[in-house]
C-alpha positions in Angstrom: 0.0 0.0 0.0 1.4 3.7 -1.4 1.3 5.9 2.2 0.0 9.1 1.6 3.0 12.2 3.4 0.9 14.5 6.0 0.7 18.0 5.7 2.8 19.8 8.6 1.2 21.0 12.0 -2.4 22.1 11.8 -3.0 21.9 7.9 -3.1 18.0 8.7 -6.4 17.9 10.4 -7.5 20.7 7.9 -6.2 18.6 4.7 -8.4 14.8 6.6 -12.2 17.2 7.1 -11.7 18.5 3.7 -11.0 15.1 2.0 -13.4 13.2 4.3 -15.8 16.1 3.4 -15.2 15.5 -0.5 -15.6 11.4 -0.2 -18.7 12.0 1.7 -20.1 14.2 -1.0 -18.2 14.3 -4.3 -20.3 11.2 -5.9 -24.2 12.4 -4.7 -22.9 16.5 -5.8 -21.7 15.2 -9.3 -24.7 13.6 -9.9 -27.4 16.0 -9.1 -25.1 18.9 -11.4 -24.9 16.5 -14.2 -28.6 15.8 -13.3 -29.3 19.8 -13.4 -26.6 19.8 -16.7 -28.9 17.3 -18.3 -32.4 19.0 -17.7 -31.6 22.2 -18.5 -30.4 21.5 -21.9 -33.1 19.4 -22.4 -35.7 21.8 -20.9 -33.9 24.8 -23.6 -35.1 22.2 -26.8 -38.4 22.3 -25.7 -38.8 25.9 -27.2 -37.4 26.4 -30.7 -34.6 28.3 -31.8 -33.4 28.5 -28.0 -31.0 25.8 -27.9 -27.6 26.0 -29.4 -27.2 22.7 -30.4 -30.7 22.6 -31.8 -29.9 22.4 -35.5 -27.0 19.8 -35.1 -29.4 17.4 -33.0 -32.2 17.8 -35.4 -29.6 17.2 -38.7 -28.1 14.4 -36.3 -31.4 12.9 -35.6 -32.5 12.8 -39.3 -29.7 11.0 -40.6 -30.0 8.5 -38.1 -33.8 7.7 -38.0 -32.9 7.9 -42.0 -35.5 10.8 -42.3 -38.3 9.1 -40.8 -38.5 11.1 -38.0 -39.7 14.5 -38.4 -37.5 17.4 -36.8 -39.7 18.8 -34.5 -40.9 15.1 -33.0 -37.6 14.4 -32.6 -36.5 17.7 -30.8 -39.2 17.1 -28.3 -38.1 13.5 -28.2 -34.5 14.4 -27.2 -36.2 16.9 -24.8 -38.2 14.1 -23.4 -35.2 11.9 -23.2 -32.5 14.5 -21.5 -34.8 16.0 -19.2 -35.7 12.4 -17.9 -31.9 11.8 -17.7 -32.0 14.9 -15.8 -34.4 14.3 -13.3 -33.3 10.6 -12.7 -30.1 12.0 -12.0 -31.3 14.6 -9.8 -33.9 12.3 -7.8 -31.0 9.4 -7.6 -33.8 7.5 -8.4 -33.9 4.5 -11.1 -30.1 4.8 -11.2 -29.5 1.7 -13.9 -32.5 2.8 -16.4 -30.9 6.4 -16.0 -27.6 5.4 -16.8 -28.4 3.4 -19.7 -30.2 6.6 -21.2 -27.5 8.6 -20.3 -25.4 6.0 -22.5 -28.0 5.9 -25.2 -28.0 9.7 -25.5 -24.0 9.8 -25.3 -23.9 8.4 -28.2 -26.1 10.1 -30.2 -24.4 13.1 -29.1 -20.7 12.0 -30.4 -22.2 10.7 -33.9 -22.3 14.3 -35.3 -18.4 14.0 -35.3 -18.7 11.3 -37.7 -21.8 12.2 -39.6 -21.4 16.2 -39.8 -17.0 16.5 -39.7 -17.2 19.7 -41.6 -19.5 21.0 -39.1 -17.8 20.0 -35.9 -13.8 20.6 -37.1 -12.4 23.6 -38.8 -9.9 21.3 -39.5 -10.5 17.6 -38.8 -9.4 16.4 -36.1 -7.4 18.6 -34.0 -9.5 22.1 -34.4 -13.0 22.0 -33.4 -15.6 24.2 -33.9 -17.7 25.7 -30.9 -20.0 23.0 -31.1 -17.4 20.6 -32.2 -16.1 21.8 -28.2 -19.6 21.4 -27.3 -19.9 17.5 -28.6 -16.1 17.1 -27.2 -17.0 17.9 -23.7 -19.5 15.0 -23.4 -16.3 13.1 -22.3 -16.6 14.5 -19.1 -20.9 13.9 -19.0 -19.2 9.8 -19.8 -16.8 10.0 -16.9 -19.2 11.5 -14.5 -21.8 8.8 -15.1 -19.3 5.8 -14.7 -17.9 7.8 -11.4 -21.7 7.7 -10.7 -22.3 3.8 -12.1 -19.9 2.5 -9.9 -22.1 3.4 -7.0 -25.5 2.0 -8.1 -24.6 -1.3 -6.2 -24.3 1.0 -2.6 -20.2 1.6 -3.4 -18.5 5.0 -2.4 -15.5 7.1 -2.3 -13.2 7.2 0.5 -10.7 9.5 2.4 -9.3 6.4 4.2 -6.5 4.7 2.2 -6.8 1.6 4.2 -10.4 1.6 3.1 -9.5 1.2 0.0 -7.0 -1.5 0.5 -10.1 -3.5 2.2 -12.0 -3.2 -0.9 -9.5 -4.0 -3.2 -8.5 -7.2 -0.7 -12.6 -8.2 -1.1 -12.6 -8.1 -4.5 -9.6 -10.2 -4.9 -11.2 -12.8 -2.8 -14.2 -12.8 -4.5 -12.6 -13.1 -8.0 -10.3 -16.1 -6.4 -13.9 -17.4 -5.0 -15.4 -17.3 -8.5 -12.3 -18.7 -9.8 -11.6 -15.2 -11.5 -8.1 -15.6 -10.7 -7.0 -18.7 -11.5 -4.0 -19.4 -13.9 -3.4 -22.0 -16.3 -0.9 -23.8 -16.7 1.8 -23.3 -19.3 3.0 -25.9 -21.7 5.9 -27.0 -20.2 5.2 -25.5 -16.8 3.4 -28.4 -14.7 4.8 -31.8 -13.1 
């Protein structure tokens, strides 16, 4: 196990609240401002020509459904979906069905930088445009919902490094339990 060097004198006790603080928090605090993220951008495409990324997601949607589905369904229908994200989120209720929307909705976001390059990159693919940035940053929205998937089963951060060291020490025996761990032998290698 890595030990962690203590801040000198007073700072110590200040540095342990603060981090104890930010395990105890950090995971429900991320998920009701993605939650809030999530709604309010959804909430904006319910009333046209107020979202940004209204265009792109109706373009994006088109090609997709293959032009079955008309634009202004499928604006409320990404409305619909978001704001349910959102309020999942927010509610930390229905965590799972949440987070496979969230997926869902992830990547329908990305596909405009396949579908609409020209678009999303002044010059493909190191320059993006403003909602290239905008499509980009949904790499963060990913990473927040698996910081926030790894909790649906009651899971947590902690300030205690040995706490950690437990968990990984579980996990390990469960793995060797279900046989997770074991080795075969090599040719060559056994009596």
């Amino acid at each position: 196990m890595r030990t962690v060097r203590g801040l000198p004198g007073p700072l110590e006790a200040v540095d342990v609240r603060i981090t104890q603080w930010m395990a105890r928090y950090g995971v429900v605090t991320l998920r009701v401002a993605l939650g809030v993220v999530f709604f309010w951008f959804g909430f904006l495409k319910f009333f046209p020509n107020l979202s940004p990324a209204q265009t792109l997601a109706v373009d994006t949607i088109n090609v997709l459904t293959f032009g079955l589905m008309p634009g202004g369904v499928s604006l409320v229908l990404l409305a619909t979906l978001e704001c349910a994200i959102g309020l999942g989120l927010i509610s930390g209720r229905l965590m799972r069905p949440t987070l496979l929307l969230l997926a869902f909705q992830m990547v329908g976001a990305a596909s405009p930088l396949i579908l609409f390059p020209g678009e999303v990159f002044t010059a493909f693919p190191y320059a993006p445009t403003l909602e290239g940035q905008y499509i980009i940053k949904n790499v963060v929205l990913v990473s927040s919902g698996l910081v926030i998937g790894a909790t649906v089963r009651g899971g947590g951060l902690t300030a205690h490094p040995q706490g950690i060291e437990v968990a990984r020490q579980t996990e390990h025996q469960e793995k060797d339990r279900r046989g997770g761990f074991q080795t075969r032998p090599r040719p060559g290698n056994h009596p």
